[in-house]
BAGU-397102 format. One record per residue (C-alpha): x, y, z. Coordinates in steps of 0.25 Angstrom, whole numbers. Layout:
<recs>
<rec c1="X" c2="Y" c3="Z"/>
...
</recs>
This chain:
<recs>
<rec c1="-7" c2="198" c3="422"/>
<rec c1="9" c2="196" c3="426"/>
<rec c1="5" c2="181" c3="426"/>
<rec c1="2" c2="181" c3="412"/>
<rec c1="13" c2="189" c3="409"/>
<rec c1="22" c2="180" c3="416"/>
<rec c1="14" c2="168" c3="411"/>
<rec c1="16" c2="174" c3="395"/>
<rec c1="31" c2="176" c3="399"/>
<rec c1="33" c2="162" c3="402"/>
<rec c1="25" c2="156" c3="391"/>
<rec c1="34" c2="167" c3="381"/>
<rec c1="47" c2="161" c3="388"/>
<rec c1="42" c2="145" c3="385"/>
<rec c1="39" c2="149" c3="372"/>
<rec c1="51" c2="155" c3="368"/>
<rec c1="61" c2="144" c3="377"/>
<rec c1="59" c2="133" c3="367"/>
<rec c1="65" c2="142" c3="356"/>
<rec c1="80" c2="141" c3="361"/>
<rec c1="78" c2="124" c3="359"/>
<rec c1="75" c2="124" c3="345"/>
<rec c1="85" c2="129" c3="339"/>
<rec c1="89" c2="127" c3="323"/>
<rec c1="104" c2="124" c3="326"/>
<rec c1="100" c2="110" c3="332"/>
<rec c1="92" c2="105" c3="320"/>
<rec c1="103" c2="110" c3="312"/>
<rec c1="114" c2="103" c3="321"/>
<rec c1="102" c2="91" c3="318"/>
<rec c1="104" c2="92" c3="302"/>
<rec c1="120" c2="91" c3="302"/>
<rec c1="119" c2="77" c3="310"/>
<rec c1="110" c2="72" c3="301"/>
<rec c1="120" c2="75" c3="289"/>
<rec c1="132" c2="71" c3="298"/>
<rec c1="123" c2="57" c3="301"/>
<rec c1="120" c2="58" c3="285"/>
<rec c1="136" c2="57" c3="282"/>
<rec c1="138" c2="46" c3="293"/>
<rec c1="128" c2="37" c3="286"/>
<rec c1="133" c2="40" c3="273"/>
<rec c1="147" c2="37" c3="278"/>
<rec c1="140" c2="23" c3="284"/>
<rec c1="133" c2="19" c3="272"/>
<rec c1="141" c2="24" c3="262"/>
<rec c1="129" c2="32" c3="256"/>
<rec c1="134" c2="44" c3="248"/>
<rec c1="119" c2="50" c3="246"/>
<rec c1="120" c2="53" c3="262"/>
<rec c1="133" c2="60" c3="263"/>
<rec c1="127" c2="67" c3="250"/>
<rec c1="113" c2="70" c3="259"/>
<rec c1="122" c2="75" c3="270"/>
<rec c1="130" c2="86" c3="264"/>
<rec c1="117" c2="91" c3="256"/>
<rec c1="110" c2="92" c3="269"/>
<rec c1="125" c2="98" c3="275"/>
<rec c1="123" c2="109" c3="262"/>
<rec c1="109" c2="111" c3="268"/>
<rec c1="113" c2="115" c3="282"/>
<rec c1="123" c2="124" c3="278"/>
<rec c1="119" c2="137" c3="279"/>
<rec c1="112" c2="134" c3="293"/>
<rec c1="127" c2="130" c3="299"/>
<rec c1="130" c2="136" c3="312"/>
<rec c1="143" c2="136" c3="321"/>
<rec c1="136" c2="130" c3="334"/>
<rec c1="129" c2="120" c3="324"/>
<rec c1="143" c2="115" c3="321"/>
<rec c1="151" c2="115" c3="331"/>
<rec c1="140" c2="106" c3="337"/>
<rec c1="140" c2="98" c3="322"/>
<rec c1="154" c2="95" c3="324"/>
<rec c1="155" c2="91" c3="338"/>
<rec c1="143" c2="80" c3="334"/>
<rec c1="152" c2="73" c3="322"/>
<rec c1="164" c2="76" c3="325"/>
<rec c1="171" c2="68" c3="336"/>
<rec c1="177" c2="76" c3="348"/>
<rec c1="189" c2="79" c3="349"/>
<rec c1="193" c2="77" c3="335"/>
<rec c1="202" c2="85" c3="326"/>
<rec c1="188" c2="89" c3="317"/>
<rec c1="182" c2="94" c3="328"/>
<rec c1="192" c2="105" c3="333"/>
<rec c1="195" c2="109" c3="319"/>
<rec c1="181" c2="110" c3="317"/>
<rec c1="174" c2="116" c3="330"/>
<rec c1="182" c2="130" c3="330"/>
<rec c1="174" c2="133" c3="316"/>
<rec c1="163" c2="133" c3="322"/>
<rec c1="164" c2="137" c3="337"/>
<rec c1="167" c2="152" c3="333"/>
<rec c1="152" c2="157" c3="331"/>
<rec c1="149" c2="145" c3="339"/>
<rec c1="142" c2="155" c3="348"/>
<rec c1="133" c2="161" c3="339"/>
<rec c1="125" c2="150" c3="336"/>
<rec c1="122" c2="143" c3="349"/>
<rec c1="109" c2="136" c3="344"/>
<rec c1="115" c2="120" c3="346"/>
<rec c1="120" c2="121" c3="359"/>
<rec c1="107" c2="117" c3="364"/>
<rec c1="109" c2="104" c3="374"/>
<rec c1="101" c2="95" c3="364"/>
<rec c1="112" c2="99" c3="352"/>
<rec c1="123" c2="98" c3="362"/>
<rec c1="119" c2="84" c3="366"/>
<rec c1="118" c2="79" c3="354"/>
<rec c1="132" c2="82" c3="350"/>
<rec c1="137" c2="75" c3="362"/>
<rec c1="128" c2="63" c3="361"/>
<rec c1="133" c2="60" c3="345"/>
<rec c1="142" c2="49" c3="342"/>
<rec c1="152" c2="57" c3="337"/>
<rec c1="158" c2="51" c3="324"/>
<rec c1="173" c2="52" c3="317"/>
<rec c1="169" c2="50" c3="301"/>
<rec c1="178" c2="58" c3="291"/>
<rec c1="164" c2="62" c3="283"/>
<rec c1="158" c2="69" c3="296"/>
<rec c1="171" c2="76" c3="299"/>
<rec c1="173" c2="81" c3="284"/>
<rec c1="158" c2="84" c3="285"/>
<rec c1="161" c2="92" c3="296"/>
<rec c1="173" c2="100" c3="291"/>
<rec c1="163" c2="103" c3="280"/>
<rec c1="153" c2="109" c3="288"/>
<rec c1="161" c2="118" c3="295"/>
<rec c1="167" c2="123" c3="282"/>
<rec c1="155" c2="127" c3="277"/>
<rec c1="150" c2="134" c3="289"/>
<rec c1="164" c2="142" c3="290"/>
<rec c1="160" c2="143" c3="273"/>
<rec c1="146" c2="149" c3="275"/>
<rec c1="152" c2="157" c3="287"/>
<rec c1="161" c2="165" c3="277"/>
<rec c1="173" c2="161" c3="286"/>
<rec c1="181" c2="158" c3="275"/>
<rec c1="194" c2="157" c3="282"/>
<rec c1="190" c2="146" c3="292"/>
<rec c1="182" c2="139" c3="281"/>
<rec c1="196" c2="138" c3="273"/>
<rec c1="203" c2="133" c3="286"/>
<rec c1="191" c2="122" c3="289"/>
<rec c1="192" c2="117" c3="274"/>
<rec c1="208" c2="116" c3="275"/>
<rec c1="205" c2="107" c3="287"/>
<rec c1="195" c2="99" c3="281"/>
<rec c1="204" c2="97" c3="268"/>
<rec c1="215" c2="94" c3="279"/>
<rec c1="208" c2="82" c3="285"/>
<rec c1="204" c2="77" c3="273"/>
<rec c1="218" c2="77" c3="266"/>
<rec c1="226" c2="68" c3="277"/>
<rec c1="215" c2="57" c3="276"/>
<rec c1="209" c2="57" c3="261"/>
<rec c1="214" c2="47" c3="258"/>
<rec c1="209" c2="36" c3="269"/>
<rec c1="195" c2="43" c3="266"/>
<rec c1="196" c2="40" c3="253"/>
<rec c1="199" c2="25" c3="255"/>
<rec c1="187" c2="27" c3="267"/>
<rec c1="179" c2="33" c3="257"/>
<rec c1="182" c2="20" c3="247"/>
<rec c1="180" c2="9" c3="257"/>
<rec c1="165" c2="16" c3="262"/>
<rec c1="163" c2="17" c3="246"/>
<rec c1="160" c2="29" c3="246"/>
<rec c1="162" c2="36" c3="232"/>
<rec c1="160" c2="51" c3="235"/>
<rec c1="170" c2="49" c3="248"/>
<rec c1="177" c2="44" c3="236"/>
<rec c1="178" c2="52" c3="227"/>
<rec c1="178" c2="66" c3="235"/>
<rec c1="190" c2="61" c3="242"/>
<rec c1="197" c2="55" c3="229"/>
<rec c1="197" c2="69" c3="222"/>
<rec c1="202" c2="77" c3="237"/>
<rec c1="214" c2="66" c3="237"/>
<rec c1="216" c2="72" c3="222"/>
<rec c1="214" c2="87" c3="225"/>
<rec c1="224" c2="83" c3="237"/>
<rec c1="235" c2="78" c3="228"/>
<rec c1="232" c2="87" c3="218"/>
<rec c1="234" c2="97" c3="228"/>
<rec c1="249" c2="94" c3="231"/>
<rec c1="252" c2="89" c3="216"/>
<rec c1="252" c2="75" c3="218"/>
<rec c1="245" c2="71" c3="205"/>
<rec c1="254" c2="57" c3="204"/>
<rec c1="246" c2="54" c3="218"/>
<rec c1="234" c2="59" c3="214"/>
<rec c1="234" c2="51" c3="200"/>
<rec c1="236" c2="38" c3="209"/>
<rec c1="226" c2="41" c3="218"/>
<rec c1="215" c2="43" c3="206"/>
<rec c1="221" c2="30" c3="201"/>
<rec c1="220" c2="22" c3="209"/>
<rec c1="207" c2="26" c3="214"/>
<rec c1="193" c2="19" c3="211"/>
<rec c1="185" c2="30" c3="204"/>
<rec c1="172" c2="31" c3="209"/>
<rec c1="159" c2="35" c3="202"/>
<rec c1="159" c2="49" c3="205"/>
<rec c1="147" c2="55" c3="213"/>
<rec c1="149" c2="68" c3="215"/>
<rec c1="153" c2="77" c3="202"/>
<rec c1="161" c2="88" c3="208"/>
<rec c1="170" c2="77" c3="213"/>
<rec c1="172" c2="71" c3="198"/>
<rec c1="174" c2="84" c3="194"/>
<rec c1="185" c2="85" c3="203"/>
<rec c1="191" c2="70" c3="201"/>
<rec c1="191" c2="76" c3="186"/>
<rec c1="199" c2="87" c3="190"/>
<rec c1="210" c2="81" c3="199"/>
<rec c1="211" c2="71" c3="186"/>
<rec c1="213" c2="81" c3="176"/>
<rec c1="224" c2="88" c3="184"/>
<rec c1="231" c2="74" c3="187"/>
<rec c1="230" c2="70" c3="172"/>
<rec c1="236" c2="83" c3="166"/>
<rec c1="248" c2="80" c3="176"/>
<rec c1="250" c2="68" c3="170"/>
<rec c1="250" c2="74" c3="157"/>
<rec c1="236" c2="69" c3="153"/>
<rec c1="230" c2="79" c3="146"/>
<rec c1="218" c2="73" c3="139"/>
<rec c1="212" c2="67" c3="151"/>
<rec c1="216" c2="77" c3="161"/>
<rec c1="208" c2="88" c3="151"/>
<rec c1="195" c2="78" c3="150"/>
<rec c1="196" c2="78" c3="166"/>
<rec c1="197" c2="92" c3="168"/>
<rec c1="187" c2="97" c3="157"/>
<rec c1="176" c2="88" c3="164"/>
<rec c1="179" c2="92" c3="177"/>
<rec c1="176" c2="107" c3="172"/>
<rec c1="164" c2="101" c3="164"/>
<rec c1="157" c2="93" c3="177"/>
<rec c1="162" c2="104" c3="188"/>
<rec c1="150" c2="111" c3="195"/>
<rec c1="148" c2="124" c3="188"/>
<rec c1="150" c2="132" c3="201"/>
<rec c1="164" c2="125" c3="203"/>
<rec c1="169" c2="135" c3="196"/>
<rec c1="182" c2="135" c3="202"/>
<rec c1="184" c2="120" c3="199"/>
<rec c1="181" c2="122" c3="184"/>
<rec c1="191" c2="133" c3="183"/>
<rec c1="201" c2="123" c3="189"/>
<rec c1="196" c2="112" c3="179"/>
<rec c1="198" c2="122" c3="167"/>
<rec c1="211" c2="126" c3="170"/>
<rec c1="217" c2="113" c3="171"/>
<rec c1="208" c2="109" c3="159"/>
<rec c1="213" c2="122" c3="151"/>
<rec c1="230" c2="118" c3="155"/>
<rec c1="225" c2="104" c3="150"/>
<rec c1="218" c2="108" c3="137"/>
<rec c1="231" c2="116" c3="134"/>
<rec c1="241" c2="105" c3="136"/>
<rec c1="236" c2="95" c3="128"/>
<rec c1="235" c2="107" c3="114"/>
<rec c1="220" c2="111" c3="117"/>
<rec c1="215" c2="125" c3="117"/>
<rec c1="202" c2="127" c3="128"/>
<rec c1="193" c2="136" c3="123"/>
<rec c1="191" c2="149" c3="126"/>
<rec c1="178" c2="145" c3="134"/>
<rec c1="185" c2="138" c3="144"/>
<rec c1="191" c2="151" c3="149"/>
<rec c1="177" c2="159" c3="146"/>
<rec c1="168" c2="151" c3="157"/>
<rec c1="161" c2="159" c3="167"/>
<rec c1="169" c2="159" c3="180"/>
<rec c1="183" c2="158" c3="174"/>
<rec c1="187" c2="166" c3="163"/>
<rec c1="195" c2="172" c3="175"/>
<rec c1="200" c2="160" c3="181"/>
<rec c1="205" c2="155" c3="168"/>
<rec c1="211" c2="167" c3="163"/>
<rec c1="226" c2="163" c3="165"/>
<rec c1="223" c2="150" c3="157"/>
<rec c1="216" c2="157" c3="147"/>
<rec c1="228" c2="165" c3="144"/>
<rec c1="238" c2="153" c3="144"/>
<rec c1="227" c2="146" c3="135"/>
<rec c1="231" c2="158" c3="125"/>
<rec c1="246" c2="157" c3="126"/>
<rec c1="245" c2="141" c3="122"/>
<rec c1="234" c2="144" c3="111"/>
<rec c1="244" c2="154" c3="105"/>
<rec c1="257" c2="148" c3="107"/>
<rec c1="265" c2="158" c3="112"/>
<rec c1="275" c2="154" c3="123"/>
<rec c1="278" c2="167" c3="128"/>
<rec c1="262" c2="171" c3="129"/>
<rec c1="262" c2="157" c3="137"/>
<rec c1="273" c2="162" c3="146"/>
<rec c1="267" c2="175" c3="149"/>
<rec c1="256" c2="167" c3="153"/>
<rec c1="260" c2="157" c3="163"/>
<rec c1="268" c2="168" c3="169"/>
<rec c1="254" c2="177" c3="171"/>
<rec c1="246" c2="165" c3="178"/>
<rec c1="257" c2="157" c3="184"/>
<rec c1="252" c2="161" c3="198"/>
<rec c1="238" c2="156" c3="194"/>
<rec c1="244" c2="143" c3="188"/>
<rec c1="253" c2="139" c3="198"/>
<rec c1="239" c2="141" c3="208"/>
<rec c1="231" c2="131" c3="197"/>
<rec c1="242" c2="122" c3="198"/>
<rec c1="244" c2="124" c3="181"/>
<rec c1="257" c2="130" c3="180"/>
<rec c1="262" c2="116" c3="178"/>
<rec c1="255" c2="112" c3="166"/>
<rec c1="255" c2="126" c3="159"/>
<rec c1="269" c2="123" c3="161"/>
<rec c1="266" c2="112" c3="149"/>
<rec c1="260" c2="121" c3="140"/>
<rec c1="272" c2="128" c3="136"/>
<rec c1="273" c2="115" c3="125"/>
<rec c1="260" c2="118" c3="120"/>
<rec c1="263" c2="131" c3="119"/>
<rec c1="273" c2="131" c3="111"/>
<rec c1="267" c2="119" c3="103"/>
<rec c1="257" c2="128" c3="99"/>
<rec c1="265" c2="140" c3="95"/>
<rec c1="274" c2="129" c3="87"/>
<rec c1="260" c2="125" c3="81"/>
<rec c1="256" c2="138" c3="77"/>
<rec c1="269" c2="143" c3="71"/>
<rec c1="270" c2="130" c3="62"/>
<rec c1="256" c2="134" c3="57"/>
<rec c1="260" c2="147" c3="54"/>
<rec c1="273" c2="145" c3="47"/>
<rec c1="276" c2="135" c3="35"/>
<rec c1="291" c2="137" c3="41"/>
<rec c1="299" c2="143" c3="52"/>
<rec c1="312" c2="143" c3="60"/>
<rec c1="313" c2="136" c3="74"/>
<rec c1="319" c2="151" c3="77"/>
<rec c1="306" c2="157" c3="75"/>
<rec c1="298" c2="146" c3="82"/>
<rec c1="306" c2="149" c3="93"/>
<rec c1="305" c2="163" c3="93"/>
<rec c1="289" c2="162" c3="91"/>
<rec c1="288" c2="151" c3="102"/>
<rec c1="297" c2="161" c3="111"/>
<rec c1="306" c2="151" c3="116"/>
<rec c1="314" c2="159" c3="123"/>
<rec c1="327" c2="151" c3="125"/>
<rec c1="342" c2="149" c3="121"/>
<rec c1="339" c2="137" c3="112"/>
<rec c1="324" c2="143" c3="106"/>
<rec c1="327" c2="138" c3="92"/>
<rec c1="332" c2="123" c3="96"/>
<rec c1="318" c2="122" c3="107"/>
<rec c1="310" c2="126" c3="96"/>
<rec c1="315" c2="117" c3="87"/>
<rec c1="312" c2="104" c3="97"/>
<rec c1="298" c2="112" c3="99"/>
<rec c1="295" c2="109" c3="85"/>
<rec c1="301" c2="95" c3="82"/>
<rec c1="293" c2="92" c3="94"/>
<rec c1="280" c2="98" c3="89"/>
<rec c1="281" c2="92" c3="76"/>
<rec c1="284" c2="78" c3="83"/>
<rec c1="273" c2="78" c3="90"/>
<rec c1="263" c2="83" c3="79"/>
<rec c1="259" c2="98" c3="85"/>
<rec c1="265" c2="103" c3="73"/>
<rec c1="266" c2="99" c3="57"/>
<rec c1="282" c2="104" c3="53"/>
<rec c1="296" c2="100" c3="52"/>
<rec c1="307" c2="106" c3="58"/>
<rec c1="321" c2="108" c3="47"/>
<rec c1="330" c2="108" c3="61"/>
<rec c1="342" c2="111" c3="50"/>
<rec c1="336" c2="125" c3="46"/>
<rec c1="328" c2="126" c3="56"/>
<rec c1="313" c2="128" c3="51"/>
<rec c1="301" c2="123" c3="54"/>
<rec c1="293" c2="118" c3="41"/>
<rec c1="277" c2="119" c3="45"/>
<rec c1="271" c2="108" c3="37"/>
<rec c1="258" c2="111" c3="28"/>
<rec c1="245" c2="114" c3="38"/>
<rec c1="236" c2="102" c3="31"/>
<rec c1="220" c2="99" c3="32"/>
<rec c1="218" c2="97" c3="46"/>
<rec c1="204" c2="91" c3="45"/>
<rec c1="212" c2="80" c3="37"/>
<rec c1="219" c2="76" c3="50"/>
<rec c1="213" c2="68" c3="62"/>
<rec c1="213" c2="81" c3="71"/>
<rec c1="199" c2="84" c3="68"/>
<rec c1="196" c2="71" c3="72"/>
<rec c1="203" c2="70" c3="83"/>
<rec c1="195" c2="84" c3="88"/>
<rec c1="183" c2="78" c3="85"/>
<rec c1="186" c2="66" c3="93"/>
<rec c1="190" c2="73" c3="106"/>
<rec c1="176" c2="80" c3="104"/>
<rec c1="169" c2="69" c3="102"/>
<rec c1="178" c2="63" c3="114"/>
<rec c1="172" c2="74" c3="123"/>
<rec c1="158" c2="72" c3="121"/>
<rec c1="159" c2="59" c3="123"/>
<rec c1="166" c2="60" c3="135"/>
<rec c1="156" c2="71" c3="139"/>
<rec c1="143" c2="62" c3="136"/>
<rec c1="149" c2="51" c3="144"/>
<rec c1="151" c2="59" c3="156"/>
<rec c1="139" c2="64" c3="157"/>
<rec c1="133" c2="50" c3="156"/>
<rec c1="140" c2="46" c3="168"/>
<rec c1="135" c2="57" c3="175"/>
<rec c1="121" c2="56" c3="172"/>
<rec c1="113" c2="50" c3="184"/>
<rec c1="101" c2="42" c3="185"/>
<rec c1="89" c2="41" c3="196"/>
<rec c1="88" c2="27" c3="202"/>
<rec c1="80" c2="16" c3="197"/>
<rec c1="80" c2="23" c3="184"/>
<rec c1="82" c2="10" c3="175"/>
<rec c1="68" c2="7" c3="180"/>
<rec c1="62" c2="18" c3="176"/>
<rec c1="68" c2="12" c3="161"/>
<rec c1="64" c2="0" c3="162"/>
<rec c1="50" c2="3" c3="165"/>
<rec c1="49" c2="15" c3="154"/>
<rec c1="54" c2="3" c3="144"/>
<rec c1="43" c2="-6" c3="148"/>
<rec c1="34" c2="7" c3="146"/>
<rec c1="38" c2="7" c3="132"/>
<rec c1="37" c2="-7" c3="128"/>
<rec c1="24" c2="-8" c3="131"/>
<rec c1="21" c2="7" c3="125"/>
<rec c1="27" c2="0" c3="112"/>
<rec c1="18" c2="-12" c3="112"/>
<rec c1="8" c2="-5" c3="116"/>
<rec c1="12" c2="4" c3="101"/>
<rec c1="14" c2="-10" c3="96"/>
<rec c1="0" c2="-17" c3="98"/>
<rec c1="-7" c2="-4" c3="95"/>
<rec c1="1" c2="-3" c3="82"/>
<rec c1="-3" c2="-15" c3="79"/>
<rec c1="-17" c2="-13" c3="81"/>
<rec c1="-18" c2="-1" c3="72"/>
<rec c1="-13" c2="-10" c3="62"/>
<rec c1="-23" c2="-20" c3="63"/>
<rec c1="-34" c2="-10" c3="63"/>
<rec c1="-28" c2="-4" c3="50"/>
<rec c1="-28" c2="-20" c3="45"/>
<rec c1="-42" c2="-20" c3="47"/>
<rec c1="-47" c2="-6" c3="41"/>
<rec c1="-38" c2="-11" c3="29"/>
</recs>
């Protein structure tokens, strides 16, 4: 009876030794060298669909991610010794002790044994894993100190990657790294560089429509620097339009600048754009400023930028709102000139509350200027100091309705077009035309010759 116990012990223990050799960590260790061989032949053959089937299997693995499982990650792609490497490894080595499913001597020597490999895509790749580990560990701090790091590396060599990227051909390495360099001047208020670098760059199709809608967004900031507001407000307001619906951060940028736009060149947004799920908040300060210029009253546009200048200052607006003191008082001019057949530059001064020494003098310059440019219909007696309001006639007898109509019209188009671009169509497809139109030629002879045969019937019973 002991035998058979012992023998049951035995065959118990043989059973359960194999348990400690199978493991899920090495399979796991398998799948992140299989998406780390996937971004070496992408980088080889220049095949973006393989650096896309690579992160999608990256996103897939994520939630598996384990500290062991990295650290041993990382010392297969990342050559030893290297600056990656000892940034990297103390990440990873703190609850390194927790998970000891890889140190198994098969996963150890397979680290070893691998050709250890110094591409910029597996390093980047690497920073990237590690963040999202730090991410989905809920070590927020760290997680900020890794991106910081990676955003580091990346800054002191964009450029040579981007003219790496060019010369591989490769149009997503492209266009990710042409909108980081802009983000990067942008950053430090270089906008003349930045406008050179766009310049002067070949613009690639874009494959990716969160990096269009961020190349549309550093444009529209560059171009209301330059004082081109017409194209700055196209680019800005279909940045908005293509964003993600979950960017919501990124469309809140988008319509802010789009808002400061809309105001300089004498629009008004609509009181939707303030009213969107997600940003009446956000938007509140420009809302309020919105309101001051719609009104005309400088004081009320004072009081404002002197409320939010903390949160204009961080959007990196206060510049341009700056600008809008002329349209403010544009508009007050325009409303007092439609209210009154004839005032003096002394009340104009007063109701625009120009608060200075020579207040009758500015607003007399104000007006000559405003009727210069068309804002307003009057003329100024500089002798008795009056402003004579002209008749207010037909409008619809102008070209402004026209010219509304137009823009409209303009934006539609511009609309309908741009979806036509981004339409995309499944390979081969032409075929599949050509052979429907063969279908229907011989469907229409076919109507033809039996056409043709009912009339000769009808012949022959007539």
């Amino acid at each position: 009876m002991a035998v058979i116990v012992a023998q049951d012990v035995e065959m118990k223990e043989s059973v359960a030794s194999p348990e400690p050799h199978l493991p899920a960590s090495p399979s796991l260790l398998q799948h992140l060298k299989s998406v780390s061989s996937l971004v070496e032949r992408g980088v080889a053959s220049k095949e973006l669909r393989l650096i896309v089937r690579a992160i999608r299997h990256m996103m897939a693995l994520r939630r598996k991610l384990k500290a062991s499982v990295l650290a041993a990650f990382l010392k297969h792609v990342l050559p030893t010794g290297s600056d990656a490497l000892a940034r990297l490894m103390p990440y990873v080595t703190k609850d390194e002790e927790r998970d000891m499913d890889v140190d198994s001597p098969s996963s150890t020597g397979q680290v070893s044994s691998h050709k250890q490999s110094s591409l910029a895509e597996l390093e980047i790749l690497s920073y990237l894993l590690v963040l999202i580990f730090l991410i989905d560990q809920k070590q927020y701090n760290e997680a900020k100190a890794c991106s910081s790091m990676a955003i580091n590396r990346l800054k002191h060599t964009l450029l040579a990657l981007h003219r790496t990227a060019t010369l591989r051909r490769d149009e997503l390495g492209q266009e990710t790294l042409l909108n980081l360099l802009l983000r990067n001047y942008l950053h430090y208020n270089l906008y003349d560089q930045a406008e050179k670098l766009r310049s002067k760059t070949q613009r690639v199709e874009s494959h990716s429509n969160q990096q269009l809608c961020r190349y549309l967004y550093y444009l529209g900031r560059i171009r209301t620097i330059q004082l081109e507001y017409t194209d700055a407000k196209d680019s800005l307001l279909q940045a908005a339009r293509k964003a993600p619906v979950k960017a919501r951060g990124f469309r809140i940028q988008c319509n802010k600048w789009a808002v400061i736009v809309r105001l300089l060149l004498g629009e008004i947004p609509e009181r939707t754009t303030f009213m969107q799920p997600g940003m009446k908040r956000a938007l509140r300060s420009y809302f309020e400023l919105t309101n001051a210029v719609r009104i005309g009253d400088l004081e009320l546009f004072r009081r404002v930028a002197d409320k939010y200048s903390t949160t204009f200052y961080s959007d990196r607006t206060h510049n341009l709102i700056v600008r809008l003191r002329h349209n403010v008082i544009r508009t007050g001019l325009r409303n007092i000139s439609i209210s009154y057949s004839r005032i003096s530059l002394a009340d104009i001064a007063a109701k625009l509350h120009l608060n200075s020494e020579t207040a009758v003098a500015d607003a007399e310059s104000i007006v000559a200027k405003a009727i210069r440019d068309g804002g307003i219909d009057a003329t100024v007696d500089h002798a008795s100091g009056w402003m004579q309001s002209k008749e207010t006639g037909d409008i619809y007898a102008t070209n402004e309705p026209q010219i509304a109509f137009h823009s409209r019209i303009a934006f539609c188009l511009n609309t309908h077009n741009e979806a036509m671009k981004a339409l995309r169509f499944p390979p081969n497809a032409h075929k599949k035309e050509l052979e429907s139109a063969e279908k229907r030629r011989e469907r229409q002879q076919q109507e033809q010759e039996l056409a043709k045969h009912i009339a000769e019937e009808d012949d022959d019973d007539f």
